[in-house]
C-alpha positions, 0 to 999 in steps of 0.5 A: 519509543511506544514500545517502552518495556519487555512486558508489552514487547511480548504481548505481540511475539507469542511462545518466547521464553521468559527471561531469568534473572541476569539474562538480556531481556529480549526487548534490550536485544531488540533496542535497535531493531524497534527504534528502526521499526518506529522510524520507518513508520513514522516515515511512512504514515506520520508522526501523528498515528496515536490519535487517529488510530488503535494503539494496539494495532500500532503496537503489534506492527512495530513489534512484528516489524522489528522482530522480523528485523532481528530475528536473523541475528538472534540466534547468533553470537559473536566470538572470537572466532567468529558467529557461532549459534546460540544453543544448550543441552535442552533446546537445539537451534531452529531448521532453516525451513522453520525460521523462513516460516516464521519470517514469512509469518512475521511479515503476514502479520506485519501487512495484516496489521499495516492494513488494519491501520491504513483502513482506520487512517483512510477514514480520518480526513486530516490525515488524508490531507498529509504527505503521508495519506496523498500517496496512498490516495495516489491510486486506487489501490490504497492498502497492500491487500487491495491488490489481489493475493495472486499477484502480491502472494506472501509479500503483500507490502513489498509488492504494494510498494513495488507497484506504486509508481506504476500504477501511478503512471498507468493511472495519469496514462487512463485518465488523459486518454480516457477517464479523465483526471478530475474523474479518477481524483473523484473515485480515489477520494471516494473509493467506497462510493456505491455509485462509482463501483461501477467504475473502480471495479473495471478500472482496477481491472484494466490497471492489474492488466496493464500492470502484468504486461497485458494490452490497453483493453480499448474497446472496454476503456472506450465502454467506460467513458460512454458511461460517464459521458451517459451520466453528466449529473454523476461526472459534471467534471468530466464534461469540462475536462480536457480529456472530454474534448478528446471526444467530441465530434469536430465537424468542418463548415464551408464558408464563402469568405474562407480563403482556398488555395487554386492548383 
């Protein structure tokens, strides 16, 4: 496990009491809920991230993770007589508006620390080539907080995985009608290029749109492909591309050998 000990377990869960002699060390308590945190990391951006990234960041969201994991339980004691909450003459068991604040604020900070590391993970091309990295670079929406905070509110991660697979879809949807798919594979592979600004910006646009329920945007879909057909020395792909044909003119020539049909 990367979290091996109670003293780097709570350098990432701030105001926690230190644990007496004899008492269950809080990183003993959570043995199941950081294995669990490791796991699903692991599953979703590799087994490798240590050396393509910070540890500390790396740390903070598996601690984060896996106290918003326990903390459900934490305040709970199993009798003989069922759960009953942990409590004592000098410290009385938190509100339920306090414990959804903490949660909510756990899982903040677990999607602040998740697009922390996909940002670092994002420039390393090694990973970009693994399972993990080509299904964030399956849309243009490539980390939680690409996706605007309205739509995503306090569940940034949630929503993002939500969302995925139709974004995935609107996206194929865009490019065989429209942008064409080796054009969109360029603008996800280099979704930071200056020159494609002019292209992602609106695309992600119509893609939210389209997402929420809105209808396809035609005449601005049909104002994009104008602009890529104006610009072959920025799009060459896009001028062989299947989608191209969509697009060109097909005109019909009389000729005198043609055989014809007399009614």
């Amino acid at each position: 496990m990367l979290i091996q000990n109670d003293e780097t377990l709570r350098r990432f869960i701030p105001n926690t009491l230190v644990t007496v002699q004899g008492e269950t060390t809080l990183y003993d308590k959570m043995q199941v809920e950081l294995s669990m945190s490791e796991m699903w990391l692991t599953r979703l951006v590799g087994d490798n991230i240590a050396s393509h990234a910070d540890t500390d960041i790396v740390l903070k969201l598996i601690a984060t993770d896996a106290f918003l994991r326990a903390v459900p339980s934490l305040d709970l004691v199993l009798t003989p007589n069922g759960f009953g909450i942990v409590s004592n003459n000098t410290i009385a068991p938190a509100s339920r508006d306090r414990v959804d604040r903490l949660l909510a604020s756990l899982e903040h900070n677990r999607d602040t620390a998740l697009e922390q590391l996909l940002h670092q993970l994002l420039q390393v091309e090694e990973w970009r080539t693994t399972a993990q990295g080509r299904y964030f670079l399956q849309t243009l929406f490539q980390t939680p907080f690409s996706i605007p905070a309205d739509l995503r509110q306090r569940h940034a991660f949630d929503y993002f995985q939500q969302s995925h697979s139709q974004l995935v879809l609107i996206e194929t949807e865009l490019a065989d009608k429209f942008i064409s798919r080796p054009v969109y594979e360029r603008l996800r592979n280099d979704i930071g290029n200056p020159d494609f600004a002019v292209l992602v910006a609106p695309l992600q646009a119509i893609e939210l749109q389209l997402l929420t329920g809105k209808p396809l945007p035609y005449k601005q879909l049909i104002a994009l492909v104008d602009y890529i057909r104006q610009h072959p020395e920025t799009f060459p792909e896009w001028q062989t591309s299947p989608t191209a044909e969509l697009y060109k003119p097909h005109y019909f020539e009389n000729d005198k050998k043609s055989s014809g049909y007399f009614f």
